[in-house]
C-alpha positions as MATLAB code, in Angstrom:
seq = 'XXXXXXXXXXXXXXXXXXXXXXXXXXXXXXXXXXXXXXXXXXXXXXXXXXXXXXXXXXXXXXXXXXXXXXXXXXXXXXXXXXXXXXXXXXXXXXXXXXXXXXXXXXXXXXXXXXXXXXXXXXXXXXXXXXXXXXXXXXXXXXXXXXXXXXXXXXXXXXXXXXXXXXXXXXXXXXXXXXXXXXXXXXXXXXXXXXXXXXXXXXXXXXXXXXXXXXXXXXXXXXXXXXXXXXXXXXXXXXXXXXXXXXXXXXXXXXXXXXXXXXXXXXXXXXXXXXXXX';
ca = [
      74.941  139.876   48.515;
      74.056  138.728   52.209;
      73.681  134.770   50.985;
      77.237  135.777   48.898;
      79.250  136.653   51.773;
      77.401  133.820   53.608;
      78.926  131.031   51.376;
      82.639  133.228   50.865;
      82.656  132.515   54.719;
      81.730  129.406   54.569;
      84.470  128.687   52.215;
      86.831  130.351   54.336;
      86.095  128.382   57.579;
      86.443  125.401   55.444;
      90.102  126.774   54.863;
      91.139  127.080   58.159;
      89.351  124.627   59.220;
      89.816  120.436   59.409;
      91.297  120.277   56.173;
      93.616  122.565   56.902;
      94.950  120.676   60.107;
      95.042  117.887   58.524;
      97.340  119.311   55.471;
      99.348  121.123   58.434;
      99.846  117.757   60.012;
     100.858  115.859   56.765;
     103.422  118.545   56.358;
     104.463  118.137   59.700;
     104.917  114.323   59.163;
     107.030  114.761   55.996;
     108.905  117.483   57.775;
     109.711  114.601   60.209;
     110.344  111.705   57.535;
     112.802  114.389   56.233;
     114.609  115.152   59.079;
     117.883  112.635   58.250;
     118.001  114.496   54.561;
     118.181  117.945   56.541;
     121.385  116.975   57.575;
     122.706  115.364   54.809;
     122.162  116.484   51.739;
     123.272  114.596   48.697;
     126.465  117.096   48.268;
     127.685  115.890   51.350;
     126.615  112.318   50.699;
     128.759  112.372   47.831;
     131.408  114.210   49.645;
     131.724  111.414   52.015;
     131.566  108.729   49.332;
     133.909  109.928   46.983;
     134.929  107.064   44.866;
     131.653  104.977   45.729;
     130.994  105.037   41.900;
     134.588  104.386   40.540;
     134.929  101.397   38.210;
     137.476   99.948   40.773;
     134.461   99.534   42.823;
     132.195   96.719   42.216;
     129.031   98.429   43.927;
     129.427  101.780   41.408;
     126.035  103.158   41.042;
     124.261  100.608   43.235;
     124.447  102.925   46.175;
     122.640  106.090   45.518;
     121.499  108.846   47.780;
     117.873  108.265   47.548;
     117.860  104.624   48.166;
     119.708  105.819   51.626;
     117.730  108.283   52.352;
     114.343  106.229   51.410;
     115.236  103.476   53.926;
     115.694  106.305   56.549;
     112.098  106.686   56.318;
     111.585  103.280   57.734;
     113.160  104.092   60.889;
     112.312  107.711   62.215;
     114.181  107.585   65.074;
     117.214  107.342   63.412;
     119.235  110.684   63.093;
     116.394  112.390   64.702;
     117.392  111.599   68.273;
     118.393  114.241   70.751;
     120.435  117.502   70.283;
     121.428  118.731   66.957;
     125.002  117.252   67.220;
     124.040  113.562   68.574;
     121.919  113.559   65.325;
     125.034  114.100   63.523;
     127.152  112.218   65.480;
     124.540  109.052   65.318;
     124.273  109.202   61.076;
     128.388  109.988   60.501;
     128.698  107.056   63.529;
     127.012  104.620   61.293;
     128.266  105.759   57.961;
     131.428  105.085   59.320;
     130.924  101.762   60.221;
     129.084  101.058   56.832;
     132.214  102.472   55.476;
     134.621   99.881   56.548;
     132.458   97.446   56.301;
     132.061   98.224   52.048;
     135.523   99.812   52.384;
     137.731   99.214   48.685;
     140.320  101.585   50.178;
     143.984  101.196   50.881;
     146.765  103.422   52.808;
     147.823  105.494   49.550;
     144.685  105.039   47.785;
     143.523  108.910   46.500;
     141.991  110.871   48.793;
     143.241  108.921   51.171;
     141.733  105.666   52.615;
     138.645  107.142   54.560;
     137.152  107.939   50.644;
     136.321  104.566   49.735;
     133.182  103.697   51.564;
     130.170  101.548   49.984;
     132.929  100.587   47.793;
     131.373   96.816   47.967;
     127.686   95.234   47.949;
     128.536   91.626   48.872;
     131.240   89.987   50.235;
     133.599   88.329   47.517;
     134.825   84.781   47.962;
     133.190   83.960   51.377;
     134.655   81.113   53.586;
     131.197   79.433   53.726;
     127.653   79.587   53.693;
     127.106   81.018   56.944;
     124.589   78.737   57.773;
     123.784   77.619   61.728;
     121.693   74.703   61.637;
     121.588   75.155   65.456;
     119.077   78.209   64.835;
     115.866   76.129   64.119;
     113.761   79.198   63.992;
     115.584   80.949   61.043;
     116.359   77.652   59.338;
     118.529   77.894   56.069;
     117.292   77.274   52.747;
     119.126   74.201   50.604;
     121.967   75.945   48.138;
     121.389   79.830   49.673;
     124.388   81.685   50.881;
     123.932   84.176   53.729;
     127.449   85.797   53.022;
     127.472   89.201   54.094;
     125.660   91.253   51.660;
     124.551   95.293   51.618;
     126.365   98.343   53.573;
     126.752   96.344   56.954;
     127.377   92.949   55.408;
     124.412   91.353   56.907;
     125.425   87.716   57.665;
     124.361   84.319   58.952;
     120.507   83.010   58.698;
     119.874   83.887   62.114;
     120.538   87.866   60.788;
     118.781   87.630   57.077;
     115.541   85.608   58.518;
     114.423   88.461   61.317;
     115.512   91.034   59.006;
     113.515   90.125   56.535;
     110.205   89.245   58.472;
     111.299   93.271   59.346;
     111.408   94.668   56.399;
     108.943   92.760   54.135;
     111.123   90.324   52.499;
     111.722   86.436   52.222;
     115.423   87.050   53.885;
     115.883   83.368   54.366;
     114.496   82.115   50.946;
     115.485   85.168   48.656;
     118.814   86.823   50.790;
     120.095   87.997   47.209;
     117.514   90.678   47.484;
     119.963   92.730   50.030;
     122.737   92.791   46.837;
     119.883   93.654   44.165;
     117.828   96.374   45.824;
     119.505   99.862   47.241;
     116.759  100.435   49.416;
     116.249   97.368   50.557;
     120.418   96.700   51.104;
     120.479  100.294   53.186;
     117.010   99.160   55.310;
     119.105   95.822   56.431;
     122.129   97.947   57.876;
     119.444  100.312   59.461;
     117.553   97.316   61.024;
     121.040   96.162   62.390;
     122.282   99.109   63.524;
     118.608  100.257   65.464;
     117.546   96.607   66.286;
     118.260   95.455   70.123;
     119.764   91.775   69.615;
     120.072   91.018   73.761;
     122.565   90.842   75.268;
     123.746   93.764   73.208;
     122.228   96.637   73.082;
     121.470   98.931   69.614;
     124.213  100.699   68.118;
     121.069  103.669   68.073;
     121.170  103.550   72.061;
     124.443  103.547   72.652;
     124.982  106.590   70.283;
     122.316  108.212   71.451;
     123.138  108.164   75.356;
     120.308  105.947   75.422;
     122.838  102.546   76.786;
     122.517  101.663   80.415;
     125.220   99.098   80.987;
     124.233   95.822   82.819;
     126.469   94.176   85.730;
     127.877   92.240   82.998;
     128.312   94.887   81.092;
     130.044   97.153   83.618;
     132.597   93.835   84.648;
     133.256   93.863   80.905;
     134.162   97.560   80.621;
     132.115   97.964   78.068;
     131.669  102.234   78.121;
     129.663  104.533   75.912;
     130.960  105.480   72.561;
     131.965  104.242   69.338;
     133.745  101.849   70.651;
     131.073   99.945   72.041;
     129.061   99.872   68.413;
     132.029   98.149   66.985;
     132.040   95.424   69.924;
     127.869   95.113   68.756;
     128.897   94.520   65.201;
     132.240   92.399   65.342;
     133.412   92.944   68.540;
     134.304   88.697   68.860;
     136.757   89.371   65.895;
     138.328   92.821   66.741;
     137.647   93.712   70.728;
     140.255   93.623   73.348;
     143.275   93.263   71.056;
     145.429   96.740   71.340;
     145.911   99.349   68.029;
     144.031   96.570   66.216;
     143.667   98.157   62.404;
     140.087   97.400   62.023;
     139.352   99.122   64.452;
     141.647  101.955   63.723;
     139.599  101.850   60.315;
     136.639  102.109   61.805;
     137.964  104.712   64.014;
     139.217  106.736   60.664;
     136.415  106.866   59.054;
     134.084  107.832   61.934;
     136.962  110.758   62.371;
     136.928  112.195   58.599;
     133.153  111.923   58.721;
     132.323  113.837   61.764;
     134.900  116.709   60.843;
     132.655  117.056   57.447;
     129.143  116.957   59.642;
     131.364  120.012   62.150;
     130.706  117.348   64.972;
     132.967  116.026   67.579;
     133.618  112.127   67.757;
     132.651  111.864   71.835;
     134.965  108.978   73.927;
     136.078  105.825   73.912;
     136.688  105.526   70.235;
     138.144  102.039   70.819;
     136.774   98.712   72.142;
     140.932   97.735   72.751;
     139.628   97.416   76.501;
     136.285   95.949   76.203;
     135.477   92.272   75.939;
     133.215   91.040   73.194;
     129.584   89.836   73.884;
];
């Protein structure tokens, strides 16, 4: 009986022992790898993205909830930043912007224009190759196009090439990838939207009240708030022109999305004021 009890307590030291930290601290790390799916669950995913999988749309059933929330993974401090509502407001702040950027809506389109998101996976009839030969360290490979591909439209070598040393992938040799693979095409918009590409900052820092304006930045009025992401990701196209609509787009979108995540936008929706970078 003695040597019994002797090896039941040895088992039961071995229970709350090392192996049991070690299981309590996996389940902590998935716990934290599932942080961004806490707040978004695939209901509301598919709430936001109403007509993502329409036959109208040319990206239907390319852009799935998984693949989104999969690529999360690869960035943990995305959506898991600060208080409960910057979380929110960072993950509806860059589904908006992926949103216009995929966007198949129109002004009387059902459901109204802001329901159209991820709508798109590459960018149809593109103006060039969007190839810079000046950029010798990403250099271009002969007949590859780096149109804008995936929720963000990644473009240009110079975007594809670091993104893909990134995430794993020949970006400059094989940029097709971003249009063929869902997880892949959501890790590209990620590694945009957290990546600091000097002089801007991250879209991450500046929604997460991380952003500390230089001198230049300051002269250039370029303030806090979702404005200033849309001056990082096209701000030389759409920045300090008044009630431009692409902005307004943006601005929609970002609008609809936080009233479904029961978040508030925060200023300076607009970059009207702001000069590009």
């Amino acid at each position: 009986m003695a040597s019994t009890l002797l090896f039941l307590s040895f088992i039961f030291l071995l229970g709350t022992g090392h192996p049991s930290t070690i299981e309590a601290h996996g389940h902590r790390r998935w716990r934290e790898r599932s942080r961004v799916a806490s707040l978004i669950s695939e209901e509301l995913f598919k709430e936001l993205f109403l007509h993502k999988d329409d036959s109208a749309c040319p990206a239907n059933g390319f852009y799935s909830y998984q693949s989104f929330i999969e690529a999360t993974k690869k960035f943990p401090k995305f959506g898991t930043t600060g208080c409960l509502a910057t979380r929110k407001r960072e993950i509806a702040a860059f589904l908006a912007q992926i949103s216009h950027e995929t966007t198949g809506g129109w002004a009387t389109a059902p459901d109204g224009p802001f329901a159209w998101g991820l709508c798109f996976k590459e960018e149809i009839s593109p103006q060039s190759n969007y190839c810079d030969d000046s950029v010798t360290q990403w250099p271009c490979s002969p007949g590859k196009s780096y149109k804008g591909r995936g929720p963000i439209q990644l473009s240009w070598n110079y975007n594809y090439g670091p993104a893909g040393e990134a995430l794993g992938f020949d970006g400059l040799r094989n940029p097709e990838r971003v249009a063929e693979d869902p997880t892949t095409a959501f890790k590209t918009a990620l590694w945009f939207w957290m990546t600091e590409q000097k002089p801007k900052p991250s879209c991450h820092n500046v929604m997460v009240g991380r952003y500390i304006p230089t001198e230049a930045d300051r002269e250039a009025n370029r303030t806090a708030g979702y404005g200033l992401v849309t001056n990082i990701i096209n701000g030389g196209l759409e920045c300090g022109i008044a009630n431009d609509a692409r902005v307004n787009d943006r601005i929609g979108f970002f609008q609809r999305y936080a009233k479904l995540f029961n978040v508030d936008t925060g200023p300076n929706l607009d970059c009207q004021n702001q000069k590009p970078f």
